[in-house]
Every structure is written in C-alpha cells, then in structure tokens.
N, C-alpha and C positions, 0 to 999 in steps of 0.2 A: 630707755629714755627715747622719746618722738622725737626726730630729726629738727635739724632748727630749721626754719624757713622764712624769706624776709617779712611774711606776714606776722610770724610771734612777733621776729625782733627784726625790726625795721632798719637796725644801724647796720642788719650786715649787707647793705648795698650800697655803704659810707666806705671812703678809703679809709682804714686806721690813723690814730694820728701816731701812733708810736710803734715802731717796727717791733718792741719788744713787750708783751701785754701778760703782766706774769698773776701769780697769786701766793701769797709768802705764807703760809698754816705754821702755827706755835705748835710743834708735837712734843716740847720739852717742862711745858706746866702742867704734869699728870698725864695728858690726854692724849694718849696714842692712838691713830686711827686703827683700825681692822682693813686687812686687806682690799676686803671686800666693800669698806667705805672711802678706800682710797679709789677704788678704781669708778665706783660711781661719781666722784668727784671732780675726776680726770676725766670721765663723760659728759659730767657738765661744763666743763673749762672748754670742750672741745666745741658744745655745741652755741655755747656763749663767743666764741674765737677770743678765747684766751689763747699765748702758744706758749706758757712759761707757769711752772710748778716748781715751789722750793718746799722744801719741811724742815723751817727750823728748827735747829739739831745743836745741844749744848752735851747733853748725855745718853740720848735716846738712840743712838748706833749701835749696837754691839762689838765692838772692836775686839778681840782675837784677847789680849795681855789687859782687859780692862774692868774685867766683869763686876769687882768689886764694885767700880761706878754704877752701872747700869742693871746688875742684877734685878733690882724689883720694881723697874722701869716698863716690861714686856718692849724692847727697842726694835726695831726696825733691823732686820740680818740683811748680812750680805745677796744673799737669794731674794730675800724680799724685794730689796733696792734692785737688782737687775732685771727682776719682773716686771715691779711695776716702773724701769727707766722704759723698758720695750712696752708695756704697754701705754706709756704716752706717747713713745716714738711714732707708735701704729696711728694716732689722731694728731700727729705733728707738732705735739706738744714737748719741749725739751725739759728737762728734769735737771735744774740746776743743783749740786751739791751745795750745802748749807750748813758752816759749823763754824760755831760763833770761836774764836782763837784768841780774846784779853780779856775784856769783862764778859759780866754774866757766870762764871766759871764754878760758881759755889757749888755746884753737882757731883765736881771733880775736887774739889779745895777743900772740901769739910770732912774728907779722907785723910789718915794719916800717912798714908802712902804718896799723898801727893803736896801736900803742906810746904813743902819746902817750894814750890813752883808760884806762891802765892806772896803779892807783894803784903800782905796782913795774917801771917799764918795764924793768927791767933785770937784774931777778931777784928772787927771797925765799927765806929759809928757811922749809919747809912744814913746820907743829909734828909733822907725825908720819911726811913723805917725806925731811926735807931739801932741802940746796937744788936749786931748782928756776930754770933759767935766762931763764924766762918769768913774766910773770903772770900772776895766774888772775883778778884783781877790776878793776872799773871802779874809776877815781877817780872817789868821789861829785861831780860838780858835773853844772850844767847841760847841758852839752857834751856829757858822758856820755851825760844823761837824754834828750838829745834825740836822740843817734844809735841810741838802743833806739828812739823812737817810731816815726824811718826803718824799723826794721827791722818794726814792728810795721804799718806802714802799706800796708806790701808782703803781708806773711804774712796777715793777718788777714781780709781779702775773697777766700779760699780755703776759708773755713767758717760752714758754720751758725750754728754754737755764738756765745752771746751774751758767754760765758767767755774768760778767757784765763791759764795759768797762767806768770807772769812769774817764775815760780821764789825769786831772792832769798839762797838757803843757803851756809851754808860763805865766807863773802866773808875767806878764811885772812886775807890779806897786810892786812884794813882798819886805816890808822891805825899800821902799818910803812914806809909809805912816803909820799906827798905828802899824805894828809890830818894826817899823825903829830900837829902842830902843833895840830888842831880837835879832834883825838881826846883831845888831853891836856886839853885847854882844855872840854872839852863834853863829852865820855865817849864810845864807840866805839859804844855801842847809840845815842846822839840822833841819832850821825851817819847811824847806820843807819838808821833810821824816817825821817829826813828826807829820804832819796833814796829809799828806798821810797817816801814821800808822792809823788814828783814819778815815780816808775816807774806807782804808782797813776795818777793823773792822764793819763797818758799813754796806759795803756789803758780810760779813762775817755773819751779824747776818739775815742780810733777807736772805743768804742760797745761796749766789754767791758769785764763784772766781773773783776775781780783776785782769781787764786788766787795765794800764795804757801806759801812754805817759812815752819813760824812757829817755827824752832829758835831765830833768831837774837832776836826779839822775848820768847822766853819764857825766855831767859835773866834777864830783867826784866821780872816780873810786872807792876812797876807801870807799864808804860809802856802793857802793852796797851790799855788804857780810850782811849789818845791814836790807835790806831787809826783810820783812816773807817770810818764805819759800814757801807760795801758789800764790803770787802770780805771774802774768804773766808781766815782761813789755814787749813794744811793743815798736822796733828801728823805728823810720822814719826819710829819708831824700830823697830826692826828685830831687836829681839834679843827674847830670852823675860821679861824683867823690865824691860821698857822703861817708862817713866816715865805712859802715857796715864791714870791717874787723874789722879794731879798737875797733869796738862799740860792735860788736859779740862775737869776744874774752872775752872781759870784764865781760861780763855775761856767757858766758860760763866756765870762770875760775873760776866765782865767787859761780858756783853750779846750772845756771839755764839753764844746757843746757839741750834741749828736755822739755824746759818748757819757752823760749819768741819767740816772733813773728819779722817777717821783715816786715815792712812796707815802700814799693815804693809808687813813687807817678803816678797818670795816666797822669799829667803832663799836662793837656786842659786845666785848670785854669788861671786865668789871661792871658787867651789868645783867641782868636777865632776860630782857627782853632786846635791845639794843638800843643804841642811841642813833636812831634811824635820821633825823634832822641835822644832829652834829655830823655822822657821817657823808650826805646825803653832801652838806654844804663842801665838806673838805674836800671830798670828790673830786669835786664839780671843780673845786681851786686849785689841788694839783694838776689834774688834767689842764686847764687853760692856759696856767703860768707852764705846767710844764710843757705845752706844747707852742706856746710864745718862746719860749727859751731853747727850744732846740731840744730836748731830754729826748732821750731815744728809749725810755722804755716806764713804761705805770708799772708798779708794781703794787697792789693791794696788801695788804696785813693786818692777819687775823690771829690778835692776839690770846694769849690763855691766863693773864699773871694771876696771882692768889687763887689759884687753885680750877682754872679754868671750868667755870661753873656755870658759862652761859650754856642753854640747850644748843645743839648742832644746828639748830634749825634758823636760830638768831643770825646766821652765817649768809644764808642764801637772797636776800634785799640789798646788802650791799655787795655781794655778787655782781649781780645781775646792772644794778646801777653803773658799778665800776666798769664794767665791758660794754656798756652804751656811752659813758663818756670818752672812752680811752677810742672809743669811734663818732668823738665830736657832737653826741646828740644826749640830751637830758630827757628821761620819760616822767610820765606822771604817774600818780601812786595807782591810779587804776589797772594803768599798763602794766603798772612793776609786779602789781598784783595777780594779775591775770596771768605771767609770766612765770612767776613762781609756780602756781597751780600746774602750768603745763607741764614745768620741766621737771620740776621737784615732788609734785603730787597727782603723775599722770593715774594713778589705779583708784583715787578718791576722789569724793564731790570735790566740788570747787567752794573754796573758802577757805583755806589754810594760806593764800595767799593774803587774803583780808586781813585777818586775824593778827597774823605776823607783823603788817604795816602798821595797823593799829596798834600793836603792842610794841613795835619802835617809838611809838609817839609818847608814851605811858613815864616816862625820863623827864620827857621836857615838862610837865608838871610839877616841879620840885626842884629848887636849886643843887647845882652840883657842888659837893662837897672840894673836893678838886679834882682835875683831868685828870687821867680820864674814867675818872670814877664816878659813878651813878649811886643818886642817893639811897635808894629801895635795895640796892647791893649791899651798901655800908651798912645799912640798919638791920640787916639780916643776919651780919657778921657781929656787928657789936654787941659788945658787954651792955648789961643796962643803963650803965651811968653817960657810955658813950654815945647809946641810941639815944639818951633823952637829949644830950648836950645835941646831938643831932637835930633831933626834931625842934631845939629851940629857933634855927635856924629858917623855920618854916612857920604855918601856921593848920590848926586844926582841920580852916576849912580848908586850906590846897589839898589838904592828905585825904580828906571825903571826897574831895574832885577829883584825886587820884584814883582811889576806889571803885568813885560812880562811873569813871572810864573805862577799868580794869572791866567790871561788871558787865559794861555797854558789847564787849566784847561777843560777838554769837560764839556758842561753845559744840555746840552741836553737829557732829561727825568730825569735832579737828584732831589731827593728830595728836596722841597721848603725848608727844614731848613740848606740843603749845601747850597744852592742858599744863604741864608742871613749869611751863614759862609763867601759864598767868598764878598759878597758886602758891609757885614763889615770890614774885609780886605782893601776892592776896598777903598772905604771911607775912612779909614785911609792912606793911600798912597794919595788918592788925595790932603787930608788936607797938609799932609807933604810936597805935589811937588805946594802947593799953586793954585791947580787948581780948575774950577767948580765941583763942589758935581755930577758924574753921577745921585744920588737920593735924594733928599731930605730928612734932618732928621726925620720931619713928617713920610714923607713916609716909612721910613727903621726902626722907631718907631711903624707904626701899623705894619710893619709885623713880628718886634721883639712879637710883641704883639700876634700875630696867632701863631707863630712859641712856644710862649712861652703855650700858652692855650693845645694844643697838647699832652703836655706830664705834666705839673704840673698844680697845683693848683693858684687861683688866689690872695693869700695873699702873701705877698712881690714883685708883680710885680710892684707896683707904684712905691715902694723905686727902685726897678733897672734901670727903668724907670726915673725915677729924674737925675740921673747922666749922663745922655744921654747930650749932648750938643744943645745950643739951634740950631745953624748954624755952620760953619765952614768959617772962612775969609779966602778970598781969596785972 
C-alpha cells in the first residue's frame, strides 16, 4: 500500500476531532477475515489515521473448553490475536478486545451445553424475525456474569488494549422468559443496568474499561447518571436521521462527555453494493453532533447480519469517508473515488473507484423495505410470493432505471468482486421484472464462492451459501 500523503487525503493536516478514531468489523455473521486480509486492512486503518480496530466477536474466538461453539466457525486463535494485536501496535493502531456478553448469544445458546445460561432456553418470538428456536440473551444472574468473566479471562491477555468492548445490545428475549417475574416487578431497563453493573465489574477485574452498546440504557434517560463512572458507552444508529443529537446530549449532561463514542454505520450490509448516500449522510451526523457533544471517539461498523453477503469491497467508501469526517472535512465522490483507486487498487487501472460509488448509489432507486435493509438484497433472498409482494411496493419503471444504472456502470478491467457486486444486483432486478437469470445461480454461487475465498476464511461460508436460492421463476 502507497504511503498516505496530504495530497491523496487532504484531512490529515486537520487536527482529529476525536482522540479515539476506530473501525468495529462483524467477523461473527459467517465471515472471518484471513490473516492476510486482516493485516491489509490494519494498513489501510493506518494510512487513513484510523488508530482503533475491533472484531466483533459473539463465537468467533477459539476459547480453550469451547470448541463445540466455534468448531465450524474457522475463529480467530490465540496466536492469531497477538499477531495481528503487534501488528497494529507497529502502525499505532490499538486492537480493542470485543465480545458481545447478554444479547446476540444464539451461537452459544442453541447448544445444549449452554441452554441453561439463556433467559429462553427453549425459544422466543423475535419482535421483528419471529420465532426463533434458540436464544439469543443471557439470563441476568450471577452464573451468567460469571461465565462471561471465564470468557473474558481467557481472551483478554491476547491484547494490549486496556479497553474492552462487552457489547450489551439488543438482549430481544429480556424479561420473556426466566427473568419475566423481576422484569414485571422492577421494570426491564433496572434489570438491565444491573447485570451490566456485574458485566462492568467483571471487565474491571481483568484490568479493562467497559465499552458497551448504550441503546438499551438510553431508552431511559434517567437511569443514565446510575451508570459507573468509567465506563464508555457507545451511541449507534445507522440510518441518515438517526437520533445522535438527542442521544449525545443525554450522555453528555449526564457527566460523560469526552468519555462515549459515536458509532455510524458503513451502511453495505444487507445490501450488495452499499447504501453509499444513507451512510454517507449518517457520517457526516455522527461526527458533527458527536463532536458538538464532546464524544471522544467515531467509531464505524461494519456490519454482516444474514449471512454477510456484501462483497468486501462495499466496505472501502465508507471507510474512507469515515476518516475524513472524524477529521472535520467531507469529500466529494470524485475524491472518494480517486482515493479508493489509490489505496485499495494500487496494481490496477483506475476505475474500481468509480464503479464502487456508482454502485453505492444503485439502493437509492428503490424504496427501502426497512433499515437497514436494501431492497435488491431482499429480493434476492425471497421466496417468490415475497419477491412479488416486494416489488408491489415499487414500480416496473423504477426497477428498468434500476437496471439502466446498474448497466451505466463501466465494467471493463474492475475487479472480479465489483463484477459479482453488480451481477448480484443484475439478478435481483431480473428475478423482480420476471425475466431469464443473465447467470445461473450455480454459476453466480461458485463465484460467490472465489470472490468470498479471497479475502476470508472458509468457516461460515456453507451457512451463506444455504440461503442462496435454488433458481428464480420466471
């Protein structure tokens, strides 16, 4: 990778606005990087001045007594994580540890070995999936709290970092099942803050600050203040009107300003190509409120959920955008474009920058089904009755303006994983206008398949793979 220099990117002779400038990667939906795509990554965090790397980590460790979880995961070993912790240390990038400890958990909970740790051992309705045969949250008690320290006690003496993000978000099922009883009697946020209390504590006693998720806390403004005072929460929302004044404020009045984070989102998830415009705005609004407010650190997140299917390559515009606001300065798509080229495609013509912008844009033709979900994703995945129920929502001709866009696209020397950005795309528009498949799912399956080999590891690529459809009726 070519040195950065203030002529690529203009912000680095800007003071930061935020001492802490991170980048949060999903490596728990299927898609484990390769080593070898971690450290190019950690090259370009360096040359952007990022100085903060997480990988969020629900099952993707390999822990010592755990294997049944992670066996067909390919996780991240011990050795790996103090590789690559020094080899960020060498570009002064710290390597925060990251392992979500209440919700999110169904990795560990849909084992029989661990069922009893689950406030639903036996299933829940998830308010926006249905039901789900597994759980996804800890039951709050001690037993819980103490089988996260085990985990923390293992993972933690593999990093530098004096941090630790314990996650916390989304706990669906709390207060539906074995806690029902305390949650009625004490309300479902005390119960919440009071096992956080004891998750805190826990990474307090291996000798780490607590980063958490603060969605579930700032549902209740007034509870914040009952917070400890060390530690960090962290805002995320993800869409282009996401709530970070409101949410900034709140913490900052509450005594933790110059001590929580903002967290946008990079916005490729549940989509193929990205939702370069949605992200693009959110940015731009975390950064301002959160550095109106005092937030001592951006941190970016790059989600994976249902089966992390975006190309790697969706990943790198909001990059690059994120690291120019989080230094007070917005570029334009030319810039961003040119930028990409340099950093991400120095040994190819120039044009995978373009390509890429353009193909961020490709979303906002088409109504969003909901956040943050992209409709060309959803109809890819859907059964037929739910693709058409889909496309009622739209009209013939947006889905041909979709198309003539995708098409507008110059194809010529880009990289083979824009190639499979735009002809999953293509494919989903065909399914929608009821036409023959340009490629065969076979076909557009193995080169999912190459395209995916490239840059991760081979554990969870079957499960993303599964959800592929078999054909497309025509």
């Amino acid at each position: 990778m070519p040195p950065a220099t203030p002529a690529m990117l203009p912000w680095l002779q800007k003071t930061p606005r935020f001492p802490h400038r991170g980048l949060m990667l999903d490596i728990s939906r299927n898609r484990v990087p390769t080593m070898d795509c971690l450290r190019k990554l950690v090259d370009a965090l360096a040359a952007l001045h990022y100085n903060q790397l997480q990988l969020y980590t629900e099952h993707t460790f390999a822990y010592a007594d755990h294997a049944t979880v992670w066996r067909d995961a390919s996780p991240m070993t011990s050795a790996e994580v103090c590789e690559l912790d020094a080899y960020c240390a060498a570009r002064s990038i710290e390597l925060v540890p990251n392992q979500n400890s209440f919700g999110h958990m169904e990795r560990w909970l849909r084992h029989p070995e661990y069922q009893h740790l689950a406030e639903c051992p036996h299933g829940f309705e998830h308010p926006l999936a249905g039901w789900r045969n597994f759980g996804s949250t800890l039951f709050p008690d001690a037993t819980s709290a103490h089988f996260v320290e085990q985990l923390y006690a293992e993972l933690l003496p593999n990093f530098r970092s004096r941090q630790l993000h314990v996650g916390g978000d989304e706990p669906w099922e709390l207060g539906k099942g074995r806690s029902a009883d305390r949650v009625a009697d004490q309300g479902k946020h005390t119960v919440y803050l009071d096992f956080m209390r004891q998750v805190f504590a826990a990474a307090a006693r291996q000798g780490h600050q607590a980063q958490f998720w603060a969605d579930i806390i700032l549902e209740r403004p007034d509870l914040v203040p009952q917070l400890p005072d060390d530690v960090i929460p962290v805002i995320w929302g993800y869409e282009a009107d996401a709530p970070f004044a409101n949410q900034c404020r709140c913490l900052a009045e509450a005594g933790f300003r110059h001590q929580f984070y903002v967290a946008p989102g990079a916005g490729n998830w549940n989509s193929f190509s990205g939702r370069l415009d949605v992200a693009r705005a959110n940015i731009h609004l975390a950064a301002e409120q959160g550095a109106a407010h005092g937030a001592s650190g951006l941190l970016l997140t790059a989600w994976g959920d249902n089966g992390h299917h975006q190309p790697w390559a969706t990943l790198y515009p909001p990059l690059v955008l994120a690291a120019a606001e989080a230094h007070g300065q917005s570029i334009d798509t030319a810039t961003l474009a040119t930028i990409i080229d340099t950093l991400f495609f120095p040994d190819q013509p120039p044009g995978n920058g373009a390509a890429l912008c353009q193909l961020g844009q490709i979303d906002a033709h088409l109504p969003q089904p909901a956040p943050p979900n992209s409709f060309l994703h959803s109809a890819f995945f859907a059964d037929p009755a739910a693709r058409d129920k889909l496309v009622a929502t739209t009209t013939p001709n947006a889905l041909e303006r979709c198309l003539h866009a995708l098409s507008a696209i110059e194809t010529r020397g880009l990289d083979a994983e824009i190639a499979l950005a735009i002809q999953l795309n293509r494919s989903a528009l065909e399914a929608c206008l009821h036409r023959p498949p340009t490629k065969p799912i076979a076909e557009i399956k193995d080169n999912f398949t190459r395209q995916w080999h490239r840059h991760s590891r081979p554990g969870g690529l079957a499960q993303s793979l599964a959800q592929f459809p078999e054909t497309f009726d025509v």
